[in-house]
Every structure is written in C-alpha cells, then in structure tokens.
C-alpha positions as YAML, in Angstrom:
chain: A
units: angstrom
residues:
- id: 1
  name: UNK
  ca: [73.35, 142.98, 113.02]
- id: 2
  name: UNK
  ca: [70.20, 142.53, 111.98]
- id: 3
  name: UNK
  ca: [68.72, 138.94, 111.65]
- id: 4
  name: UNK
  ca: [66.74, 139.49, 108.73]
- id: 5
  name: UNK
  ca: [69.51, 140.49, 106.43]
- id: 6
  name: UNK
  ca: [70.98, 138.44, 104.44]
- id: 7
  name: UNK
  ca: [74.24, 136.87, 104.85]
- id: 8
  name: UNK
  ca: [76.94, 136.65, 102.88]
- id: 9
  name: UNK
  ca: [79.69, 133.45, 104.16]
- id: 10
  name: UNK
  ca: [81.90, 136.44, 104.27]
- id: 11
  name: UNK
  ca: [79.33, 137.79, 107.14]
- id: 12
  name: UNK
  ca: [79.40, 134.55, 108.62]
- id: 13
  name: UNK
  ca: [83.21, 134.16, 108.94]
- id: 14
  name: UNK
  ca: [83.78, 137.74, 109.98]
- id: 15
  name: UNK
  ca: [80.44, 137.43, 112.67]
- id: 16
  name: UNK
  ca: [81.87, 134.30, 114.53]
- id: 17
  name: UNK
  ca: [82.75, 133.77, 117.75]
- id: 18
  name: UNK
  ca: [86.46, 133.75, 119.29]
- id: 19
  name: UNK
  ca: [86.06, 129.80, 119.58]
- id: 20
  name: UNK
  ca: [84.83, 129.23, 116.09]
- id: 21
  name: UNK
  ca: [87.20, 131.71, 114.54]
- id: 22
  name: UNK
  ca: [90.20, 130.38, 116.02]
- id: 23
  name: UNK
  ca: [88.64, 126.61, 114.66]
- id: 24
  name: UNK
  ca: [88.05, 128.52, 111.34]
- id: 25
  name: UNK
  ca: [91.65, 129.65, 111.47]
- id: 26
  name: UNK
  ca: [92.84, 126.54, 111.79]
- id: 27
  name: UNK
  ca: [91.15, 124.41, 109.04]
- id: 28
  name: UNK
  ca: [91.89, 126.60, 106.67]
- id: 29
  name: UNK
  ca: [95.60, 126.57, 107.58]
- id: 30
  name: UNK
  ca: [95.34, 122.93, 107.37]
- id: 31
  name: UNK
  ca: [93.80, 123.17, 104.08]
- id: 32
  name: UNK
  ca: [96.47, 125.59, 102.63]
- id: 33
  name: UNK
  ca: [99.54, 123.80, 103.59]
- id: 34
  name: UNK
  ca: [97.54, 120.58, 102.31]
- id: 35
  name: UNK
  ca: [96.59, 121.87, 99.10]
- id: 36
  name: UNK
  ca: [100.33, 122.78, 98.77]
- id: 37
  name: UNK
  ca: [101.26, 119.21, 99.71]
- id: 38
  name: UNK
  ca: [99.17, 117.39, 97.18]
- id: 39
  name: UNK
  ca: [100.90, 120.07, 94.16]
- id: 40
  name: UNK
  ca: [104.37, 119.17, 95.69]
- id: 41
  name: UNK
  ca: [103.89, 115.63, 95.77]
- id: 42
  name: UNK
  ca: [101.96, 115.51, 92.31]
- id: 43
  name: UNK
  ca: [105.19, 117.59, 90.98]
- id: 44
  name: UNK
  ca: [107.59, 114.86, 92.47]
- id: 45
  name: UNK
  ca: [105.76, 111.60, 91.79]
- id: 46
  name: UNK
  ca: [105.39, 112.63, 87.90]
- id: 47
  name: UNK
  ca: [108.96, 113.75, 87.61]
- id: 48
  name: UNK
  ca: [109.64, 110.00, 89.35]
- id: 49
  name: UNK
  ca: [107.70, 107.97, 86.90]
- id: 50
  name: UNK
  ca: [108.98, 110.10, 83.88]
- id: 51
  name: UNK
  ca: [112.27, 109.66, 85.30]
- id: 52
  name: UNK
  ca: [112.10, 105.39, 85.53]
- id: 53
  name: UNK
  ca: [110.40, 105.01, 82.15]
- id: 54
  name: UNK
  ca: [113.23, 107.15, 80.56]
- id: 55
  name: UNK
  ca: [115.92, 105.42, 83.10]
- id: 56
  name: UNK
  ca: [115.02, 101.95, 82.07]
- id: 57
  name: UNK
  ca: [114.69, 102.65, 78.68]
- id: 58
  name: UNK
  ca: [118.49, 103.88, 78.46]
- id: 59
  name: UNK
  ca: [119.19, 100.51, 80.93]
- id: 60
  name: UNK
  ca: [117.67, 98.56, 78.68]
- id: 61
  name: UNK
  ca: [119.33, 99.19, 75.42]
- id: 62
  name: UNK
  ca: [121.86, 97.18, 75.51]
- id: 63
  name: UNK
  ca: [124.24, 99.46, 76.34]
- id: 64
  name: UNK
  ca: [127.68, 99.00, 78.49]
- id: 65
  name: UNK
  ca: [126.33, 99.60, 82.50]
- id: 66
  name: UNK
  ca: [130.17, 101.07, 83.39]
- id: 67
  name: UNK
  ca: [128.90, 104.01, 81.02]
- id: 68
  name: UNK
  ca: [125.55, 104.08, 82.42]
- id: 69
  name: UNK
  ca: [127.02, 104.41, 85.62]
- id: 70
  name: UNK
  ca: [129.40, 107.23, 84.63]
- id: 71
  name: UNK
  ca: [126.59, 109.43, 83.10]
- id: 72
  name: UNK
  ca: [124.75, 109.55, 86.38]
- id: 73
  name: UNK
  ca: [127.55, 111.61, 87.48]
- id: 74
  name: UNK
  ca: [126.75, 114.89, 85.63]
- id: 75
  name: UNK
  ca: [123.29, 114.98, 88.22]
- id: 76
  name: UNK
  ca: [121.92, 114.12, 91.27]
- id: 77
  name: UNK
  ca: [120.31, 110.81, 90.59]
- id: 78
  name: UNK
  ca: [116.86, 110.03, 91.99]
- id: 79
  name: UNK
  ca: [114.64, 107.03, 92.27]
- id: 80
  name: UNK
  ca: [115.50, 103.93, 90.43]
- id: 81
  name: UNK
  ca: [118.44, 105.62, 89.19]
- id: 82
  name: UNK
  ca: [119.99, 106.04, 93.03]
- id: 83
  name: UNK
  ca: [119.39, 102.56, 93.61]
- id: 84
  name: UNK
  ca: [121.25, 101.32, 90.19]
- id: 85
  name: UNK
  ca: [124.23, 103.81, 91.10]
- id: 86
  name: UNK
  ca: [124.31, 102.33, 94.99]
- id: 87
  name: UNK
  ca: [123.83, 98.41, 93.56]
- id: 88
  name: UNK
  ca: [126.61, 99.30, 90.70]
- id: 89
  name: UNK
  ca: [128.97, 101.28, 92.96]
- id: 90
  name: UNK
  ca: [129.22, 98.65, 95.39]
- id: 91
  name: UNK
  ca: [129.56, 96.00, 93.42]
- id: 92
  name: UNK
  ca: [132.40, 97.08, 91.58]
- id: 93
  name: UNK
  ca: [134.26, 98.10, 94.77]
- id: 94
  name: UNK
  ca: [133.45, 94.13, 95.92]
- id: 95
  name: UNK
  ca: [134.08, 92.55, 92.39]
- id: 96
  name: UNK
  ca: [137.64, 92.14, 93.26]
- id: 97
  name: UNK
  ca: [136.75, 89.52, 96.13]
- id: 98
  name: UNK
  ca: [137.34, 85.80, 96.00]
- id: 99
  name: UNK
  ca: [134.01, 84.86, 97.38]
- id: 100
  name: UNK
  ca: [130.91, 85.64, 95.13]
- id: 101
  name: UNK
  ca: [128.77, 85.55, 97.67]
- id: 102
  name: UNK
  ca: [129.93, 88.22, 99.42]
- id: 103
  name: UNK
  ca: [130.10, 90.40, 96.24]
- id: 104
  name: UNK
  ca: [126.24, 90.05, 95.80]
- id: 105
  name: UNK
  ca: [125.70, 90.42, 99.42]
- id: 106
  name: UNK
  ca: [126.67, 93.37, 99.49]
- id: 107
  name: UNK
  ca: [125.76, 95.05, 96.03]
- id: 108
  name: UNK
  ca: [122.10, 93.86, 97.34]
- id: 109
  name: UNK
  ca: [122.34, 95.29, 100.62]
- id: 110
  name: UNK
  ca: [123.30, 98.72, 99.27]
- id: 111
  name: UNK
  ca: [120.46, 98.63, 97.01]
- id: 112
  name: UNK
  ca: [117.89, 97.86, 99.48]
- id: 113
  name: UNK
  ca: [119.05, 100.79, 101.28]
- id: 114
  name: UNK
  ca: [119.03, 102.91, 98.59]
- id: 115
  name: UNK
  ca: [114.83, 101.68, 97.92]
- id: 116
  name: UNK
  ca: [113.97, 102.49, 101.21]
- id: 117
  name: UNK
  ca: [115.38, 106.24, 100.94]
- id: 118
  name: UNK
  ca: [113.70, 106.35, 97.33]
- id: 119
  name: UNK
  ca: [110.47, 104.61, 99.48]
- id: 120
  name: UNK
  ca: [110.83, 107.42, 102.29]
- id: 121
  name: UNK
  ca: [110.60, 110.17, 99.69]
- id: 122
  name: UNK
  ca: [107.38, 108.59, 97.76]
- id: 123
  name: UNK
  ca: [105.42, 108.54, 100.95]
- id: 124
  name: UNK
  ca: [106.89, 112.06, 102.37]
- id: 125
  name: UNK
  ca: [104.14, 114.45, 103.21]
- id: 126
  name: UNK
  ca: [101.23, 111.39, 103.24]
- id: 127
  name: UNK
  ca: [100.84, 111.31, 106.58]
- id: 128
  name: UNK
  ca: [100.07, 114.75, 107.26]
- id: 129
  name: UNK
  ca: [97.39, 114.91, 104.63]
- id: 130
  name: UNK
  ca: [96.02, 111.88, 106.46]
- id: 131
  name: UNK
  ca: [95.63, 113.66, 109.40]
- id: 132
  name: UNK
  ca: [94.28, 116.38, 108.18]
- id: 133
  name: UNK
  ca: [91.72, 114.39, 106.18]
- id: 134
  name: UNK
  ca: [90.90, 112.39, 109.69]
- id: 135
  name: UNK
  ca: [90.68, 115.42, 111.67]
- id: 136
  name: UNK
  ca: [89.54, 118.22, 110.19]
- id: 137
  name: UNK
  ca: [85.87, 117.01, 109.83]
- id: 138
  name: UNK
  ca: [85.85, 116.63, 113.54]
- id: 139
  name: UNK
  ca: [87.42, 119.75, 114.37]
- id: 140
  name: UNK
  ca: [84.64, 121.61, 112.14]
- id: 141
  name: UNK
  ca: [82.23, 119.81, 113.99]
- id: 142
  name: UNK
  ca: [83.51, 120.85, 117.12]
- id: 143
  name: UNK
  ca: [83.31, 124.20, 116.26]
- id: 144
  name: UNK
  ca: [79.86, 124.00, 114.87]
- id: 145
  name: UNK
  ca: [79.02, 122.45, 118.69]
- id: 146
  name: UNK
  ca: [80.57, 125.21, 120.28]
- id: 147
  name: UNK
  ca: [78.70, 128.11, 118.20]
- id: 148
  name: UNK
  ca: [75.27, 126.60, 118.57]
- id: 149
  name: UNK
  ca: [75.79, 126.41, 122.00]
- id: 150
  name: UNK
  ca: [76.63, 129.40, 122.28]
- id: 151
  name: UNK
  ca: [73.48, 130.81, 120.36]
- id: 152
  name: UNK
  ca: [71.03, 128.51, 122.39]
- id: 153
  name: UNK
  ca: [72.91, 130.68, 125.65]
- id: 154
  name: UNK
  ca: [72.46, 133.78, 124.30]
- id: 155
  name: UNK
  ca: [68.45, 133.04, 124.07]
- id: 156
  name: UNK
  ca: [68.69, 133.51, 127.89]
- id: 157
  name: UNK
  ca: [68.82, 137.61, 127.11]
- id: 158
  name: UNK
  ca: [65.95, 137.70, 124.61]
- id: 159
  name: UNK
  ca: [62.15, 138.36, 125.78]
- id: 160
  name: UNK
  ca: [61.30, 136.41, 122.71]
- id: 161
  name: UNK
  ca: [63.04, 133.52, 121.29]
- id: 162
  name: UNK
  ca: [62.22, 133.05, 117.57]
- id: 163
  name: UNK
  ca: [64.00, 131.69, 114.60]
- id: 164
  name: UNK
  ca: [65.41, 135.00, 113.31]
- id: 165
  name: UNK
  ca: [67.09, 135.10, 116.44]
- id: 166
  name: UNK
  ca: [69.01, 131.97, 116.37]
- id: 167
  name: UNK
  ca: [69.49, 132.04, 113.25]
- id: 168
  name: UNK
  ca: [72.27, 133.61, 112.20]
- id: 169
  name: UNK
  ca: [74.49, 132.25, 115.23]
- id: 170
  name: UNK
  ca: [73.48, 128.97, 113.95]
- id: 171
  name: UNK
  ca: [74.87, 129.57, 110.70]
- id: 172
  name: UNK
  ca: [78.05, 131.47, 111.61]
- id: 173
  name: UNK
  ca: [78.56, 127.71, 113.37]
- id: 174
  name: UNK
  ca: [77.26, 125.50, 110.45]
- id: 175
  name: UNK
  ca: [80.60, 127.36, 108.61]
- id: 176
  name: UNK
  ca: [83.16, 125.62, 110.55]
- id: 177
  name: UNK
  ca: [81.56, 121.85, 109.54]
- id: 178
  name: UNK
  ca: [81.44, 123.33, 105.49]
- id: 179
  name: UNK
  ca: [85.01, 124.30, 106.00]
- id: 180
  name: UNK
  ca: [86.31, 121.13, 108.09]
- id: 181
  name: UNK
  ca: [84.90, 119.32, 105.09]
- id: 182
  name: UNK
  ca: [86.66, 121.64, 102.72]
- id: 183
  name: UNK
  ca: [89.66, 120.85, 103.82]
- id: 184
  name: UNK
  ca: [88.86, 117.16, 104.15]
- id: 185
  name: UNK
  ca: [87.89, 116.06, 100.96]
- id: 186
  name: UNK
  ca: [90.74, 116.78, 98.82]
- id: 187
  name: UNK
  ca: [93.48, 115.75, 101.42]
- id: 188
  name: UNK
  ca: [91.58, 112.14, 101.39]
- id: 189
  name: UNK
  ca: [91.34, 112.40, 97.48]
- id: 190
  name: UNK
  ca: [95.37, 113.36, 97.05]
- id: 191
  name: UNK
  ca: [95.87, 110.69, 100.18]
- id: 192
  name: UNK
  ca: [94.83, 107.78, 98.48]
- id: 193
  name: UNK
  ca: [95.62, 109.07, 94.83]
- id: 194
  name: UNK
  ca: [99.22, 109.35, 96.12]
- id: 195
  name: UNK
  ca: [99.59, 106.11, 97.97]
- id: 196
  name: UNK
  ca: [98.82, 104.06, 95.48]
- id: 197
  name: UNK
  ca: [101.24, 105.95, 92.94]
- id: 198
  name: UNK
  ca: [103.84, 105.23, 95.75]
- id: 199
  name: UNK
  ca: [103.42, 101.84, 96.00]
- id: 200
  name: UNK
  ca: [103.07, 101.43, 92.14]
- id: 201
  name: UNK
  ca: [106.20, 102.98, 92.19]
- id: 202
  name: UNK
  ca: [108.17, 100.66, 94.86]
- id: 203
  name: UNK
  ca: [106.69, 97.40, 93.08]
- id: 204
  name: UNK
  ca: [108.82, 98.50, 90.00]
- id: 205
  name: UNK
  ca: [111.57, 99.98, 91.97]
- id: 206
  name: UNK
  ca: [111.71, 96.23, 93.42]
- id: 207
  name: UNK
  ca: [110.92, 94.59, 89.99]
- id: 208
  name: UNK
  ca: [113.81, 96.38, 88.98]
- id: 209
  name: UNK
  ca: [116.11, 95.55, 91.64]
- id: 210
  name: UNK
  ca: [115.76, 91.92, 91.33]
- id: 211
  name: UNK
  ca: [116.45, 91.61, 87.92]
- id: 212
  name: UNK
  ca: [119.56, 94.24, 88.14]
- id: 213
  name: UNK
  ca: [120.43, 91.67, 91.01]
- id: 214
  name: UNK
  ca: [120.13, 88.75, 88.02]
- id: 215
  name: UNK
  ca: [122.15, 90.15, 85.50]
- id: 216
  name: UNK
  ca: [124.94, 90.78, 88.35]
- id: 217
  name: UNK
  ca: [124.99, 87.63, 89.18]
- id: 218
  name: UNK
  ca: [125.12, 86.34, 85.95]
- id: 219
  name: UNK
  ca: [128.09, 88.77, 85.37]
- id: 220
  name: UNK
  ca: [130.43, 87.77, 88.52]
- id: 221
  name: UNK
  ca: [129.75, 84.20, 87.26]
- id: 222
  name: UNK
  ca: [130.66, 84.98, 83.98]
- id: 223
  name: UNK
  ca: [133.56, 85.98, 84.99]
...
C-alpha cells in the first residue's frame, strides 16, 4: 500500500499485524458480549423495580397475606416477592410450635436466604463488565506497543526513513488503544450504573424484610 493514501479505519483494521489483529479480535469480543450484558441486566433490573413497587403496593393494601401468598402460585416469583413466599412459607409450616422463638428463627432464616439468591441475581454479570472495563484499555495499549514496534523494525529495510513511512503502521497500532477504549467506557458506565441499582435494590429488599419480620411477630404474639 501506498503511504500517501488515505486511510480509511477499515484500512487500518484489515492492514494490521497478526499480533494486533488477534488484540483487535479480542476487544471487540469483549465489547460485544459486554454491550449484551449491560441490555440484559438493564432488562432485568427494570423488570425488578417494576416488580417491588407493584409487589408492595398489593402487600400493602391491607389485604389477607394467606391470599397474597396463594397468588404467587400462578408464577415464578422473583425478587422481593421470593423472599415474602420463603419468609411466609416457613412460617406457617413453624406456626404450629410452642416456642415463638423458634417460629421467627426460622421464618427469618429462610428469608435471608432467599435475599441473598435475589442479591446473587442483581449483581450477576457485574463482574465481568468490570473486567473488561479494567482490562481492555491495557490490552489496547499493548497492542498499540506491539504495532509501533513493529513499524520502528521494519525501518531497518528502508534506505530512507521518513514519516510517510511509519506512518501508516503507526496508525494501524493507534486502532487497538481507540478500540480498548471502546470497549471500556461503556462497560465502566453500565458497571457503576448497575451497582448502585443493585444495592438500591437490596436496601429495600432488606427494608422490606424487617418490617415483614415485624408484622410476623406481632402476628404469632397475637395469637
């Protein structure tokens, strides 16, 4: 190729070295299977916050929690949901004990299981886009290293080293560090967009727990 035509980033891509390719290659597989990440989880973490706000709307009506309970049967029940079901079920498999104690024990146990799992899915996926917005501006640097290298070598064959000449290699290398970057950015973006709707979301989920662990134990008393 000539160095005094112009080059497209299509040029530069297709132009690059086995090295810088292969780092090519890789960032933007990273960068795919990130960019499906942060859909996915921006998918599930709406669906979980619609899902609470109309969840402790219907909990909060007044109505009886027996029936609550039974409607959750018709679906799979997710987020705070799951961890009403697991508090509810096992409390009414306890309720028949003598000692109260017990009865709450339990009920609470089952629903701090339950929160973790719930937890667990929040935060699924978050530390991949981590590492990928960690790595990937190193690894594009790395392959920007390797392709000017490589240029600055292949000097050693020209009679006359000029600008023109180095040029292009230069910029086939420069690539990697634009697309390292590229795949950066919005993986650290989604990253910290997403952890702190996760841990908005566990602070309710928790909120929640606690005072569905109040109104049981006002219950078993109560009774």
């Amino acid at each position: 190729m000539n160095p005094t035509e112009t080059l497209s980033i299509f040029d530069l891509i297709a132009d690059a070295g086995p090295v810088v390719m292969l780092v090519m290659l890789a960032l933007l597989s990273a960068s795919v299977v990130s960019w499906f990440m942060i859909v996915q989880r921006f998918i599930f973490h709406s669906r979980a916050a619609r899902n609470f706000n109309r969840f402790e709307r219907a909990f909060w009506s007044g109505g009886d929690l027996a029936q609550l309970y039974r409607q959750g049967n018709s679906h799979n029940a997710e987020g705070i949901e799951a961890v009403f079901r697991a508090g509810f079920k096992e409390f009414s498999r306890l309720s028949q004990q003598k000692n109260n104690a017990a009865v709450m024990e339990g009920a609470q146990r089952a629903m701090r299981v339950a929160l973790m799992r719930e937890q667990e899915k929040l935060e699924a996926h978050l530390p991949f886009l981590a590492s990928v917005a960690s790595v990937s501006p190193y690894v594009g640097l790395f392959g920007t290293v390797w392709g000017i290298l490589n240029s600055f070598r292949g000097l050693a064959n020209q009679h006359q080293a000029t600008l023109a000449t180095v040029a292009p290699g230069i910029s086939e290398a420069l690539v990697a560090t634009a697309m390292g970057l590229f795949a950066a950015i919005p993986a650290v973006l989604a990253y910290n967009r997403f952890v702190a709707k996760a841990e908005t979301l566990t602070a309710k989920y928790q909120t929640f727990t606690e005072e569905f662990s109040s109104i049981l134990h006002r219950q078993i008393h109560a009774e």
